[in-house]
N, C-alpha and C positions, 0 to 999 in steps of 0.2 A: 306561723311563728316557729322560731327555730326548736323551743322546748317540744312543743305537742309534736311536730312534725319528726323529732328525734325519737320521743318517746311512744310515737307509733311504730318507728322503722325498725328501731333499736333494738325492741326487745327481744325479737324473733333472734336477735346475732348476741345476745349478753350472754357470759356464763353463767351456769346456773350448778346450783349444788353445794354442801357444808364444806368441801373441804378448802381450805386458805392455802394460798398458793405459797411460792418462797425464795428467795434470789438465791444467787450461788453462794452467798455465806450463809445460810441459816446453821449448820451445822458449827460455825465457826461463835458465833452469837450463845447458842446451845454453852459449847465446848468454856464459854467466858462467863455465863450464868447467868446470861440478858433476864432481864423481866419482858416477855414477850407477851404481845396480845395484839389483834388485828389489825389493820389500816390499811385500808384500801383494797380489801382482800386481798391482804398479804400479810404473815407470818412473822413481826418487825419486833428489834428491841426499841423497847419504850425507854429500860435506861438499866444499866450493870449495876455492879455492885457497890460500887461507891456513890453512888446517887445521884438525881439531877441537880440536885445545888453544885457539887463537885466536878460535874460533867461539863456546866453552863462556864463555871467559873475556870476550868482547866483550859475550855476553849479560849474564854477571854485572854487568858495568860498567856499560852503554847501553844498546843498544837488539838484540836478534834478529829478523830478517824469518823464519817460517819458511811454508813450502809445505805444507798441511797438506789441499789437498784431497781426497786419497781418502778423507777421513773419509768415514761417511755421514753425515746431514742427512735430519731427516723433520720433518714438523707431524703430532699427535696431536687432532684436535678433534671434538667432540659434544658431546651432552649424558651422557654416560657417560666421558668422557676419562678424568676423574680416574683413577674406578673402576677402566675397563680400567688404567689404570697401575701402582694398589694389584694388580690381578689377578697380574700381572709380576711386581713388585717387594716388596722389604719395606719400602718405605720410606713416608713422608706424604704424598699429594699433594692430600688434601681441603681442605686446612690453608695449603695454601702458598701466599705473596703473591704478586698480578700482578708480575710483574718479577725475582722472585726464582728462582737456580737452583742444584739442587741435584744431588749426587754422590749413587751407587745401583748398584743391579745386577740383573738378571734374576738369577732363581734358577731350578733344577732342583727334583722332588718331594724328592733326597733334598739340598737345600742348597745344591746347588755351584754354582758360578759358569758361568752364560752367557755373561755381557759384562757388562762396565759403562759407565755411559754419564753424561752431566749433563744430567738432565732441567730445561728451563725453563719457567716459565706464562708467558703473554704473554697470557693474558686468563682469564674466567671456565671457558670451555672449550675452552680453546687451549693448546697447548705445543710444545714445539721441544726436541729431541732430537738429540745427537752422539751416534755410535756409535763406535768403534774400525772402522777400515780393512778390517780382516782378517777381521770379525763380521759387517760392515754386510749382506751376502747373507743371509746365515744369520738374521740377528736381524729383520732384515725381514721375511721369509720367514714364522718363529716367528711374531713380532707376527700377523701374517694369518691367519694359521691359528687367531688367539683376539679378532679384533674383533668386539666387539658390532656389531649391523647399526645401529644408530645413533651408529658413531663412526668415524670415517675416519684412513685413515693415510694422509701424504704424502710420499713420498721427493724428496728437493728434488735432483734430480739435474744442475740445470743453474744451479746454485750452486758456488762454490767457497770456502775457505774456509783464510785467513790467521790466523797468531797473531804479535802484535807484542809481545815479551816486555822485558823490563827494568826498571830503573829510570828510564830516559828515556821509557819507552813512551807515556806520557800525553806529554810537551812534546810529542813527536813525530805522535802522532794530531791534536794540534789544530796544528801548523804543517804539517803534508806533507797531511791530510786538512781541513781546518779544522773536527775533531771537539771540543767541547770536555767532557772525560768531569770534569772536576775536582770533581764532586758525583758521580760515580757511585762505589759501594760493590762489594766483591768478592763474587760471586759475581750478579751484577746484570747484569739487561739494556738496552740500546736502541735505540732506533732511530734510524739518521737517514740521509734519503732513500733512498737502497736498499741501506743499510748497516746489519747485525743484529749488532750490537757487543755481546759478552758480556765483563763484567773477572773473568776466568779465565786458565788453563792450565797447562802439564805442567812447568812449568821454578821454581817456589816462590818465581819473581819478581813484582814489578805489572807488569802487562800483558794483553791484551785478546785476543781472538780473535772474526773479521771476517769473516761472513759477506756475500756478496758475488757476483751473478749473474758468469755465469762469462764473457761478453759484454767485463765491466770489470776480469775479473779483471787479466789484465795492464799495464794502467794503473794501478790502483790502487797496483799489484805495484811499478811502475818511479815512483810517488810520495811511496811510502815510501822507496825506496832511495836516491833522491838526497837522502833529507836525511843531514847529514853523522853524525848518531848512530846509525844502520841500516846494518848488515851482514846479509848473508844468512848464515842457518842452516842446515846439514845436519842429515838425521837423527839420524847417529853425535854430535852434540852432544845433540841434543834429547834422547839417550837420556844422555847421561852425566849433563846435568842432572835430570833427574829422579829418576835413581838417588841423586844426593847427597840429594835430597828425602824419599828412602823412599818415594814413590810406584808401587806396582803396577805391569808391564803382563802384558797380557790373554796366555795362552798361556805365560805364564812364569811367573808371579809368581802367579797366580789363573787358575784354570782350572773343569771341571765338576765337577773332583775336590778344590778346595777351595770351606771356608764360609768368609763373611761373618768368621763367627767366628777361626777357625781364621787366619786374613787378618789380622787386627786391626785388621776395617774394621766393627765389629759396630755403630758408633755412627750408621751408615746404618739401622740397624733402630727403626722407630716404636714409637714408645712404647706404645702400645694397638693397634699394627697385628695384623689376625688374616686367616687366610686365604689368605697365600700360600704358592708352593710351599716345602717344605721347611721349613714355620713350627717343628714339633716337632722335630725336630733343631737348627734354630738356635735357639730356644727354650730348648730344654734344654743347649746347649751355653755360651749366656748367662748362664744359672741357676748352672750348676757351671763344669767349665773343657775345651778343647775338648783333644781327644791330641795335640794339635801348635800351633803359634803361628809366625808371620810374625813376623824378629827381623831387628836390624842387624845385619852383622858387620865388625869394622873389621879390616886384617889391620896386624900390628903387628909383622911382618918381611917382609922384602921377599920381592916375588913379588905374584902377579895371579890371584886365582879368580875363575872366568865358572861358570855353570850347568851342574850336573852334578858340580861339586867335593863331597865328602861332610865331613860333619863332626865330629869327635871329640872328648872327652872329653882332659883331658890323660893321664887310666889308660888310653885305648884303646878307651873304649866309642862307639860311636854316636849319634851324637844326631840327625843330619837330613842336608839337602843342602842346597848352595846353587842357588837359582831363576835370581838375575842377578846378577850381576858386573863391576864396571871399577875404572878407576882416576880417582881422585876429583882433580881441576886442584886444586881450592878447598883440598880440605884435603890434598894432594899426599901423598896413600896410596893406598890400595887398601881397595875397601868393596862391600860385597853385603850382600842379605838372600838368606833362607832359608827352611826351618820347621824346627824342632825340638820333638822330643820334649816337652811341659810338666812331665814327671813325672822327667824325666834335666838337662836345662836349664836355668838361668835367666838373666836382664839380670848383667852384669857377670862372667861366666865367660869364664876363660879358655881357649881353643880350640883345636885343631890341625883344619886344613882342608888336607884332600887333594889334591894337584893331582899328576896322573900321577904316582904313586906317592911324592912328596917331603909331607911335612908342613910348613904355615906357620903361626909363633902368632898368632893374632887372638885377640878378644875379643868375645862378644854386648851388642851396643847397641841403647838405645830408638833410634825411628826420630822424624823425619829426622835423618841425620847434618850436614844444615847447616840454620838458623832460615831458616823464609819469609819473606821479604819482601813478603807480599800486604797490598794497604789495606785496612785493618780494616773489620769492620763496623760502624756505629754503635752505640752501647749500646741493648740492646733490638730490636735490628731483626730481622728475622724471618728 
């Protein structure tokens, strides 16, 4: 299995030692009065001086600057890139347009989740690839362990890598950058002079993420901010935003111990794809219905469930756990997904969720609990 077998290989190649690593703005973070503390072994604001309610709710409004470098960053390219990708993944990548990028995940033989990542093509045998922070060694690592001797992998380690989230994000790219994206489509990439601008991200707003040698990082950093629609973002927002989205994260929400399936992210799986790990379990799990499913849940009396809260039946019975949990600014409740059981569970039941030993009524909801706001894509576009 992929867990033991990594966590035999792995260890001998992981860093070891107290100290926490740091992107090319940490001084800049410093310098603005972050509340800093670790993630991912790395040195991150959690959130500045006006707080996360303010930070969650600036993005909604305008514009979020956030610091997003520990991601990883690789280029995949050969004459085999694709291939090795399809090797990976279950998703298409024979298929896919110069420019266009898509959402995926490494799978294990028996399904589960390695990491998920947005894989981009940027040419016939080229692509570009984010990782999750907390994977990027490991997935790395993985990756090498399975290149064809005719395809290279690049970790772009002295890059750094901005997300400019909102509804202003675009006015803001073309006056603070004089980028002008106002023809680019969501999930699209480009370039311009040493800027690898993707209109993506984690927050269900328009808005871009800025790939950007780590030399200009903080310039770039301090040109966005002085424009007057740009606040800086902490983590502890980035997360709360996304949670309203229903969006996944790695380690919580999807692990090696959930599918694709199971996830409710099964529409990442190609249509004719064959050959990756874990095909016939998620195969079969597509066919019929998987023993658990990735659900909202809204809590609908006061009180706050985080990961780890379990969840019951209004008779008592069990049905799942919750993954992640907060409290939602936007729709000013309290909201989590989960899994729950498919054969005890469904959309629209109402709930009691465990929190140290108190029961709160919620309700299981489709996901996301708030509409995206990303710019569409054109009719027919790839």
């Amino acid at each position: 299995m992929y867990s033991q077998w990594l966590n035999k290989q792995y260890m001998d190649h992981r860093q070891k030692g107290k100290t926490m690593k740091t992107t090319p703005l940490h001084a800049a973070h410093l310098a603005l009065k972050a509340k800093m503390a670790e993630f991912a072994g790395y040195d991150m604001p959690i959130n500045y001086e006006t707080g996360v309610l303010a930070e969650h709710n600036w993005t909604r409004e305008n514009a979020g600057l956030f610091d997003v470098s520990h991601m990883g960053q690789v280029i995949v390219d050969g004459p085999d890139a694709a291939a090795f990708l399809e090797s990976l993944t279950p998703s298409d990548f024979q298929n896919l347009k110069d420019g266009v990028a898509k959402y995926t995940v490494m799978t294990t033989d028996t399904g589960g989740i390695i990491d998920d990542l947005i894989v981009t093509r940027l040419g016939e045998n080229r692509f570009f690839a984010v990782l999750n922070a907390g994977c990027k060694d490991k997935d790395i690592f993985w990756m090498n362990t399975k290149l064809p001797a005719n395809v290279n992998l690049l970790h772009l380690e002295d890059r750094a890598l901005l997300a400019l989230q909102g509804p202003k994000a675009e006015t803001v790219l073309k006056e603070a950058l004089g980028v002008d994206a106002s023809n680019m489509r969501y999930m699209r990439i480009m370039e311009s002079g040493d800027y690898i601008i993707s209109r993506l991200g984690y927050t269900g707003e328009d808005g871009f993420e800025i790939s950007i040698s780590e030399k200009d990082a903080a310039q770039t950093w301090d040109k966005l901010l002085q424009h007057p629609a740009v606040k800086p973002i902490g983590l502890a927002a980035r997360d709360s935003l996304r949670l309203e989205m229903g969006y996944p994260l790695y380690g919580h929400d999807i692990t090696t111990k959930t599918t694709p399936v199971e996830a409710d992210i099964g529409w990442i799986v190609g249509k004719d794809r064959v050959g990756y790990p874990g095909e016939s379990i998620i195969r079969g799990q597509l066919a019929g219905s998987p023993p658990r499913r990735r659900v909202g849940i809204k809590l609908t009396d006061k009180g706050v469930a985080r990961e780890g809260a379990e969840i019951y039946s209004l008779s008592g019975q069990k049905l799942g756990d919750f993954t992640s949990g907060g409290f939602s600014p936007t729709l000013n409740m309290s909201i989590g997904q989960g899994y729950v059981d498919t054969k005890l569970g469904k959309i629209g039941d109402e709930v009691l969720v465990r929190v140290r030993g108190r029961d709160i009524k919620g309700v299981l909801t489709t996901l996301p609990f708030v509409p995206p706001k990303t710019k569409p894509a054109k009719p027919n576009a790839a």
